[in-house]
Every structure is written in structure tokens, then in C-alpha cells.
N, C-alpha and C positions, 0 to 999 in steps of 0.2 A: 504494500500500500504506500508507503512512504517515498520508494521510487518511481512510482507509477503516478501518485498524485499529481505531482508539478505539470503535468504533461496534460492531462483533461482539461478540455474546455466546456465552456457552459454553451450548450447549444441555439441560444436566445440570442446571446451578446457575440459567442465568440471570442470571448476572453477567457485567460487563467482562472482558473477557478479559486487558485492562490491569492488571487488579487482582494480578494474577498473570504477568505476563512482563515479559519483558527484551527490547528489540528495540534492536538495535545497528546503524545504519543504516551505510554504508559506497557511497558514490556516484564514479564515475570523476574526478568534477570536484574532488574533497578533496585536500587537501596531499598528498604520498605517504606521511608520515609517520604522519598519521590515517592512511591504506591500511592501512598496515603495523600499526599498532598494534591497530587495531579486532578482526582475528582473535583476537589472545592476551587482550584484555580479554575478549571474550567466553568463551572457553574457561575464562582465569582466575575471572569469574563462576558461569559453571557449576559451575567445580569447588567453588567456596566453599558454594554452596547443596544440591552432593552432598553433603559434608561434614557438612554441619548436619543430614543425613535426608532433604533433598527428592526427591522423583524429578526427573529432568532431562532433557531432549533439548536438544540445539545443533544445527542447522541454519544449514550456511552456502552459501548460494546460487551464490556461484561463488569458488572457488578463484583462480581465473584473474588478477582484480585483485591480489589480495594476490600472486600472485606476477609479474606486471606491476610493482607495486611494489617489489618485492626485485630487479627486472630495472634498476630504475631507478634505486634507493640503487646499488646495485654499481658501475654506472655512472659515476655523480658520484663515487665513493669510487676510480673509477678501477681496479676488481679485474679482473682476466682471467678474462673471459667460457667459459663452457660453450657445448655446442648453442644456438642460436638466440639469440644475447645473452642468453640468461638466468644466472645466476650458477652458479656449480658446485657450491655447497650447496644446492641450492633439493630436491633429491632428497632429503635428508638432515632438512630442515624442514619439506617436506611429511607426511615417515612420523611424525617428530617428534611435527607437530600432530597425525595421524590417530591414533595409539597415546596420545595425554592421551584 
């Protein structure tokens, strides 16, 4: 995706489609801390460009890392685990995210 991107154009305009988007990349192999942070940057982006008048879509391909990530800060921070090692707020974060 990431090399392939640059290259599409928008079929309307005929322009980059770079010219006009935000692509926040987010890979299993990043720090966890990139994990964790790359969701709310992205959200936080969006919301700034709603703000201003833009129309916006966020599209976030899988949930699952980010909260792989919060499975894993909890961990090291040593919290008592919910269901499945995953943290006991993560319910609570995901509605969070879903309702911005």
C-alpha cells in the first residue's frame, strides 16, 4: 500500500490523491508506543480538518493492534488483566474512540 499509494489518482480531478490525504501507517513490528499513539493522532487529525470545514473519513484497518498494544503497556505497567490478558479499560477506549 504504501508504495502503491503515491501513484493513484482521483478519477474526478486527476490529481495525486497525496495531494489531499493523511495516511498514518501503523505496522506490528513499531514500538508499542507508536501502536498506541498512531490511533488518536489520526482521529486527533481528522478532527482538526473537520473543524476547519473539511469533509473527513478515518478509516482504521484493524482495531486489533492498537489494542494488542494496550494489552501490552498494561502488562509492563503490571495492571490486573481482564478477559484474555487484555486490560479492563480497553471496553471503555474502544467506545471512546468509536463515538470521536
Amino acid at each position: 500500500v504504501l508504495t502503491e499509494f503515491p501513484e493513484l489518482k482521483d478519477p474526478r480531478t486527476g490529481h495525486s490523491l497525496t495531494e489531499r490525504t493523511i495516511l498514518i501507517a501503523n505496522t506490528s513490528n513499531m514500538p508499542v508506543a507508536a501502536r498506541e499513539a498512531s490511533i488518536y493522532t489520526g482521529v486527533t487529525l481528522a478532527e482538526y480538518y473537520r473543524d476547519m470545514g473539511y469533509h473527513v473519513a478515518v478509516m482504521a484497518d484493524s482495531t486489533s493492534r492498537w489494542a494488542e498494544a494496550l494489552r501490552e503497556i498494561s502488562g509492563r505497567l503490571e495492571e490486573m488483566p481482564a478477559e484474555e490478558g487484555f486490560p479492563a479499560y480497553l471496553a471503555t477506549r474502544l467506545a471512546e474512540f468509536y463515538e470521536r
